[in-house]
FIMAR-691978 format. One record per residue: chain; residue number from 0; residue in one letter; x, y, z of N, C-alpha, C in turn. Coordinates in steps of 0.2 Angstrom, whole numbers. Atoms other than C-alpha are relative to their C-alpha. Example, Ala and Ser with C-alpha at 12.3 -4.5 7.8 and 13.67 -1.06 7.14 Angstrom:
BEGIN
<unit:A; pos:0; code:a; neast:4; nnorth:-6; nup:0; caeast:62; canorth:-22; caup:39; ceast:4; cnorth:6; cup:0> .
<unit:A; pos:1; code:s; neast:-4; nnorth:-6; nup:-1; caeast:68; canorth:-5; caup:36; ceast:-4; cnorth:5; cup:3> .
END
This chain:
BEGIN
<unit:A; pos:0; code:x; neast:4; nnorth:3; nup:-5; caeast:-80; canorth:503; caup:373; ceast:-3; cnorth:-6; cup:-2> .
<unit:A; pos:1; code:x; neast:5; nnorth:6; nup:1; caeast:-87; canorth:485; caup:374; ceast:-6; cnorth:2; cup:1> .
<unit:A; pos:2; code:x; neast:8; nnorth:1; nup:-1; caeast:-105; canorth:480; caup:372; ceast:0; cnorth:-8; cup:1> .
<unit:A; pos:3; code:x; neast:-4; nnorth:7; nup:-1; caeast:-108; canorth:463; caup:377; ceast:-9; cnorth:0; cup:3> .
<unit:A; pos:4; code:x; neast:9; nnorth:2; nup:-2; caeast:-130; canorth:456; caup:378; ceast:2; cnorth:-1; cup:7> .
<unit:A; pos:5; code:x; neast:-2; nnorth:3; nup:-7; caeast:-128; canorth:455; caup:398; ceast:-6; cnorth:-7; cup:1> .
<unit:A; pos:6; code:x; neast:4; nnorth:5; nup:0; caeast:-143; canorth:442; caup:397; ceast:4; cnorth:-7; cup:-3> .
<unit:A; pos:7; code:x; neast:-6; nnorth:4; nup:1; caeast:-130; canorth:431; caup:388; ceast:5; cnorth:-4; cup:4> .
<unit:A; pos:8; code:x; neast:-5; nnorth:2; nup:-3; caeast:-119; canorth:432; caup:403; ceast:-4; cnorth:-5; cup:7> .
<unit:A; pos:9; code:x; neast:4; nnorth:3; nup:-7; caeast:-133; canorth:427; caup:416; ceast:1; cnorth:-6; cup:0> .
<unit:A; pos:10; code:x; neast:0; nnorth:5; nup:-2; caeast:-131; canorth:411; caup:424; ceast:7; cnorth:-5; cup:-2> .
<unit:A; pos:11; code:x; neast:-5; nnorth:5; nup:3; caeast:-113; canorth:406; caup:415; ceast:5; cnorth:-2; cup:6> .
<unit:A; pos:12; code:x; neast:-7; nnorth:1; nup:-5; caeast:-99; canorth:397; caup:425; ceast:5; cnorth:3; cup:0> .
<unit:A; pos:13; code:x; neast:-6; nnorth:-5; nup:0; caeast:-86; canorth:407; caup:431; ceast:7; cnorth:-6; cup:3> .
<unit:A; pos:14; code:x; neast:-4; nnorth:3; nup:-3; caeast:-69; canorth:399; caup:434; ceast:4; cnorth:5; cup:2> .
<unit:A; pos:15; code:x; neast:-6; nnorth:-4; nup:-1; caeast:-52; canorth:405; caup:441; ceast:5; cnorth:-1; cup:-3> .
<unit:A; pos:16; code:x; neast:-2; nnorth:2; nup:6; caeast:-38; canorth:406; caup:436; ceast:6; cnorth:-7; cup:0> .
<unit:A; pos:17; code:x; neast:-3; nnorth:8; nup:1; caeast:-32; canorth:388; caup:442; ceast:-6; cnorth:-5; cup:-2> .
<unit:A; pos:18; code:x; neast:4; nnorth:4; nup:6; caeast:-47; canorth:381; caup:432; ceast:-7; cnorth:-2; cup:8> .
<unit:A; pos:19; code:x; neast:5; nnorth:1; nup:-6; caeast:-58; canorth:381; caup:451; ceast:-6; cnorth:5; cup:-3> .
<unit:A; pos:20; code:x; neast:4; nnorth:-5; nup:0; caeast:-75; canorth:385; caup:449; ceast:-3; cnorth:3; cup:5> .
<unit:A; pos:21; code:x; neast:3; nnorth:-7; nup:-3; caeast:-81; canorth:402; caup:456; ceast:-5; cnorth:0; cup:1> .
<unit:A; pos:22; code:x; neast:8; nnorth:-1; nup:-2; caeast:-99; canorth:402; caup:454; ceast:-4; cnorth:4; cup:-8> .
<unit:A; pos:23; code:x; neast:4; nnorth:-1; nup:5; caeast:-112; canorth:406; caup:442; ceast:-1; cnorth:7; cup:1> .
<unit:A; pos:24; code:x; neast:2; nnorth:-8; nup:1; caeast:-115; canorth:426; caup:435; ceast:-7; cnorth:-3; cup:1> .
<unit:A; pos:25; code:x; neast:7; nnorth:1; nup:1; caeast:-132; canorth:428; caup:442; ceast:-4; cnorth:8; cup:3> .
<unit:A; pos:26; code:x; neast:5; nnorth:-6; nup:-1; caeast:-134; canorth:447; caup:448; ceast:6; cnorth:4; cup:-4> .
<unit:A; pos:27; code:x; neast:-5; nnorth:-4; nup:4; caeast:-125; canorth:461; caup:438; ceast:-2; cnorth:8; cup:1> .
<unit:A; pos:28; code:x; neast:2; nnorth:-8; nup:-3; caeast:-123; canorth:479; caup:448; ceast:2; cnorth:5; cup:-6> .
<unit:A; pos:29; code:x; neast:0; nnorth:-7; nup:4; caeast:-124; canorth:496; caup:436; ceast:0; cnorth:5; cup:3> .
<unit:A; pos:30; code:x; neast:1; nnorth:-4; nup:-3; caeast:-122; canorth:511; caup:439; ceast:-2; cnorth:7; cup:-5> .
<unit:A; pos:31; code:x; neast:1; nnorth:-5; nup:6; caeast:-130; canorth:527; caup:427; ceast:4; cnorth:6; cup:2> .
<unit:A; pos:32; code:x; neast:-6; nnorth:-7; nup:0; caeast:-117; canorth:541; caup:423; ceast:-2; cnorth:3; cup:-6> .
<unit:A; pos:33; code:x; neast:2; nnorth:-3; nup:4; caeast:-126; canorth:552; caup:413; ceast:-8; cnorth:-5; cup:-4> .
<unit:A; pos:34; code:x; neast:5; nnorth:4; nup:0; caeast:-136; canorth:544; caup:401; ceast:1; cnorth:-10; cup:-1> .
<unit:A; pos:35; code:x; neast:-3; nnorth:6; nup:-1; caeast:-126; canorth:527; caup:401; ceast:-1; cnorth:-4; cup:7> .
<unit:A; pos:36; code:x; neast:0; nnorth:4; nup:-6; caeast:-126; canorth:513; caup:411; ceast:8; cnorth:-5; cup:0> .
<unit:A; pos:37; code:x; neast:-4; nnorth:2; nup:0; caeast:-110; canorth:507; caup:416; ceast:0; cnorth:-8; cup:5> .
<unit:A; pos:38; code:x; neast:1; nnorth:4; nup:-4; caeast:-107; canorth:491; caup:425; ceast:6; cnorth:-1; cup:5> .
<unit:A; pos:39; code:x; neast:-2; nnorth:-2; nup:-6; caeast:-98; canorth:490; caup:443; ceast:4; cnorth:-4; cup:4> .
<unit:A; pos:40; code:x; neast:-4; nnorth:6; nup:-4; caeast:-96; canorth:472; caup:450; ceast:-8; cnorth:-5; cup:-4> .
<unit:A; pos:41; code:x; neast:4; nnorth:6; nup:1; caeast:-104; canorth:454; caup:446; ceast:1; cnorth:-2; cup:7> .
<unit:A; pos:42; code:x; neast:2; nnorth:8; nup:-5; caeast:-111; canorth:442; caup:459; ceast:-2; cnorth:-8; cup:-2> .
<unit:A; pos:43; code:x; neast:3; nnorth:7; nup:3; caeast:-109; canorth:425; caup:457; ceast:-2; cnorth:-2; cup:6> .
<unit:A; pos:44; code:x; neast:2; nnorth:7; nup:-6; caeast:-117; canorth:410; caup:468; ceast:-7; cnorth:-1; cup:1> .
<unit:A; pos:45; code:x; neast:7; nnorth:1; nup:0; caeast:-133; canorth:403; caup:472; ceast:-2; cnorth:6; cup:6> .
<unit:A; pos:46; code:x; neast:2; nnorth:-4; nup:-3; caeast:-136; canorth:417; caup:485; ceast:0; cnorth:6; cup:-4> .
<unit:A; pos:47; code:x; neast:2; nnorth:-5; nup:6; caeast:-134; canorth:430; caup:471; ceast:-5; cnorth:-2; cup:-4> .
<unit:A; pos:48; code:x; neast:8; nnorth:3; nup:7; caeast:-149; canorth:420; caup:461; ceast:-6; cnorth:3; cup:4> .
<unit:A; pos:49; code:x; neast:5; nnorth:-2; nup:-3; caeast:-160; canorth:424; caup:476; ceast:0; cnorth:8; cup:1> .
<unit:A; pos:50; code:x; neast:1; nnorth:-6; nup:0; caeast:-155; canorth:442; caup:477; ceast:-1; cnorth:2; cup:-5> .
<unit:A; pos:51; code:x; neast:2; nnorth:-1; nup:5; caeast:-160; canorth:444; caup:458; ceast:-7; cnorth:-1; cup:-1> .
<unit:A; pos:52; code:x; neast:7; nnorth:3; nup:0; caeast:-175; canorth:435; caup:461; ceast:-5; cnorth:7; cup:6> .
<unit:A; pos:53; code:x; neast:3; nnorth:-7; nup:-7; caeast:-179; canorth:449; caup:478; ceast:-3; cnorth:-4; cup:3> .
<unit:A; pos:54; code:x; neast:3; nnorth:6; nup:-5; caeast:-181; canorth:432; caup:487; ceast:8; cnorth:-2; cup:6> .
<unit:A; pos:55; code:x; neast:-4; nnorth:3; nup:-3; caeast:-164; canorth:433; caup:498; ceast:0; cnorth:-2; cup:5> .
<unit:A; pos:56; code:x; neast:4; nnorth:1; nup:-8; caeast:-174; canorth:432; caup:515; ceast:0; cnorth:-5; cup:-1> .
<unit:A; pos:57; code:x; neast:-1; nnorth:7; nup:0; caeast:-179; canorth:416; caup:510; ceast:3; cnorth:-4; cup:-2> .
<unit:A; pos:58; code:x; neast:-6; nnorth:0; nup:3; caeast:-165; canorth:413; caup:499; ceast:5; cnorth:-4; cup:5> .
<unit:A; pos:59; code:x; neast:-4; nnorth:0; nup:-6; caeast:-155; canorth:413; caup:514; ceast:-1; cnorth:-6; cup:5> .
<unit:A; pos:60; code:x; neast:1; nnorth:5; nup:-6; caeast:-164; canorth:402; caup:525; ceast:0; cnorth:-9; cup:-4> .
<unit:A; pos:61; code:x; neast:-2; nnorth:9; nup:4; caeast:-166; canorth:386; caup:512; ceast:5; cnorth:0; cup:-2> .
<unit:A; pos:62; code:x; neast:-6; nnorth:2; nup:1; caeast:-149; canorth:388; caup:507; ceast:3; cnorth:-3; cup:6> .
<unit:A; pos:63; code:x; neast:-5; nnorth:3; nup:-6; caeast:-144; canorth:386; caup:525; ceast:-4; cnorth:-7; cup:2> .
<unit:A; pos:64; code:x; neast:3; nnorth:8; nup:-1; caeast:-156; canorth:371; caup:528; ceast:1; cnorth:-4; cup:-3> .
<unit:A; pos:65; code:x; neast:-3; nnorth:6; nup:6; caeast:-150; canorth:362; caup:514; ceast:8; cnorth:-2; cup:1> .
<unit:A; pos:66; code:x; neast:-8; nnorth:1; nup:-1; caeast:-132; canorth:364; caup:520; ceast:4; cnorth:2; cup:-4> .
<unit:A; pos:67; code:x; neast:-7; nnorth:-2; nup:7; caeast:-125; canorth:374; caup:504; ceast:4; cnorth:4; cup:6> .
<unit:A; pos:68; code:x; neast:-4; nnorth:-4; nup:-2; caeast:-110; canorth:384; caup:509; ceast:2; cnorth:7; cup:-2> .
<unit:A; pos:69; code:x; neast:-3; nnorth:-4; nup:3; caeast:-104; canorth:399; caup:507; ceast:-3; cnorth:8; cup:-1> .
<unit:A; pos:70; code:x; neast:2; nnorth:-7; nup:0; caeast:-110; canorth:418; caup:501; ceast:1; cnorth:1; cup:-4> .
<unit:A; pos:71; code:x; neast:-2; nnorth:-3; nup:6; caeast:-110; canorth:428; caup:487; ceast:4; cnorth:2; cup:-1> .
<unit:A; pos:72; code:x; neast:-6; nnorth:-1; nup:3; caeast:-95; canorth:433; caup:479; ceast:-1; cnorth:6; cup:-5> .
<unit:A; pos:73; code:x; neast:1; nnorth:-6; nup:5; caeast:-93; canorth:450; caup:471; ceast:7; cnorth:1; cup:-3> .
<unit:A; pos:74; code:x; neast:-6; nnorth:-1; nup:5; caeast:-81; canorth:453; caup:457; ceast:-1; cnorth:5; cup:-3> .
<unit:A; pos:75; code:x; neast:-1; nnorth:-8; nup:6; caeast:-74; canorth:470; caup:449; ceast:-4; cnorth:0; cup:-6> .
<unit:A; pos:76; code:x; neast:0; nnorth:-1; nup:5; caeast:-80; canorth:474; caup:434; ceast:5; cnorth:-2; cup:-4> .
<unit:A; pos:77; code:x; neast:-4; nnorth:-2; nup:1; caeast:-63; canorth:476; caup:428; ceast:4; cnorth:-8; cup:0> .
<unit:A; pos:78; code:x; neast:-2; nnorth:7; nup:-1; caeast:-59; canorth:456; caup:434; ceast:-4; cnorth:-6; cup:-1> .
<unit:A; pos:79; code:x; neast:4; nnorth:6; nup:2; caeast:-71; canorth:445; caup:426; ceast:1; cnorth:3; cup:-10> .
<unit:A; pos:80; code:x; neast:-4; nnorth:1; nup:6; caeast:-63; canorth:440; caup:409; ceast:-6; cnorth:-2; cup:-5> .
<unit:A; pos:81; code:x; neast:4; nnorth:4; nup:6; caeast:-79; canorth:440; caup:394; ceast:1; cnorth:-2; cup:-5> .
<unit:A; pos:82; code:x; neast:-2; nnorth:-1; nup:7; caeast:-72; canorth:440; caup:381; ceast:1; cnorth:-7; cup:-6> .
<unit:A; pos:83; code:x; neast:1; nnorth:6; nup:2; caeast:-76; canorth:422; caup:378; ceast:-7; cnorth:-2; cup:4> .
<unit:A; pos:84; code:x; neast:8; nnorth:0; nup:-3; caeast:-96; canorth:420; caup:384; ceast:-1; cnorth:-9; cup:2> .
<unit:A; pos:85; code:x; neast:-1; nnorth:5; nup:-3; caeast:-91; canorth:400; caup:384; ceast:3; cnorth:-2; cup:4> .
<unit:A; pos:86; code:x; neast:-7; nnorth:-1; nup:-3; caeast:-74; canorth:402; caup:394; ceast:0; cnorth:7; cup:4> .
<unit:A; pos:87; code:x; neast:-3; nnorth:-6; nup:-2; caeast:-78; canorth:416; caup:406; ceast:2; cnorth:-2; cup:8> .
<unit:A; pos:88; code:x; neast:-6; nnorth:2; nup:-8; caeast:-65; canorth:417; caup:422; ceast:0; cnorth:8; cup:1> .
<unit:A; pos:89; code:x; neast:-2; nnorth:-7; nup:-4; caeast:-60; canorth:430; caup:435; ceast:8; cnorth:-3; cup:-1> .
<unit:A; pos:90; code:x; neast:-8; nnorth:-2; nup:1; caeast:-41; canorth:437; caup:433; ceast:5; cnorth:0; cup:5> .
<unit:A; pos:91; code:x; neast:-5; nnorth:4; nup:-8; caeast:-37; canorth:429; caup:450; ceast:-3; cnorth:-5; cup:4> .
<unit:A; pos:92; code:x; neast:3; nnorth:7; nup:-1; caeast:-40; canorth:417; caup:460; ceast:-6; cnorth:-1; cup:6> .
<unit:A; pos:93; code:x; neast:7; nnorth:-1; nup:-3; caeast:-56; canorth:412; caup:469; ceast:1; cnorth:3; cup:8> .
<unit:A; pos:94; code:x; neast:-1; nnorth:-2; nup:-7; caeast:-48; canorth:415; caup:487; ceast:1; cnorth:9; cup:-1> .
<unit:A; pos:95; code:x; neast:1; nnorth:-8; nup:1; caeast:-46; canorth:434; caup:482; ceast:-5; cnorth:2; cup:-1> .
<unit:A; pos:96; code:x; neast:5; nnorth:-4; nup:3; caeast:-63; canorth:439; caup:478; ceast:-4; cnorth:1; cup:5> .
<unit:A; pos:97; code:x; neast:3; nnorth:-2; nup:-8; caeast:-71; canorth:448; caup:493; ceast:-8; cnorth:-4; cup:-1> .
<unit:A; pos:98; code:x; neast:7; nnorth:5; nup:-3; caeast:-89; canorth:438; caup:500; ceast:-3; cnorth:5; cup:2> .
<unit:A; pos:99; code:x; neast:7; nnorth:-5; nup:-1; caeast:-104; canorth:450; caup:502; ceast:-5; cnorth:-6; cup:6> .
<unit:A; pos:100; code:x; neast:7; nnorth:3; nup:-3; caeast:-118; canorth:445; caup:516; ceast:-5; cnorth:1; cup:-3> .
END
């Protein structure tokens, strides 16, 4: 079993695996299995900061008035490569990673 500080991962660059970047780790789902805490999926992108924050109502509405694009992006567990905390990528490419409202 890895261990890996998750406050270390918060906020890094994620690329793909044509060197596109994906979006910044900024929310990090868990799930408790006994007395462990296992982890499920990452969200990247400025709309996952605001969900972290418990600010997506409003999150949502200045992201769209300013004109950013796009949605949070949820990534496996199993497909986001840390094993390098300077160099972390997902294990395909960014048109494959499903988008969450």
């Amino acid at each position: 079993m890895t261990e890996i500080r998750l406050e270390l991962l918060l906020g890094r660059q994620v690329y793909d695996l044509d060197g596109e970047a994906v979006g910044r780790v900024e929310e990090i789902r868990a799930e408790a299995r006994g007395a462990d805490l296992y982890v499920v999926e990452y969200h990247l992108g400025p709309y996952s900061l605001f969900e972290r924050l418990s600010a997506l109502a409003i999150g949502r509405a200045v992201l769209t008035a300013i004109g950013a694009s796009g949605r949070k992006k949820a990534v496996p567990w199993d497909k986001l490569d840390i094993r390098d905390l300077e160099h972390v990528r997902v294990t395909c490419r960014k048109a494959a990673l499903h988008t969450l409202d």
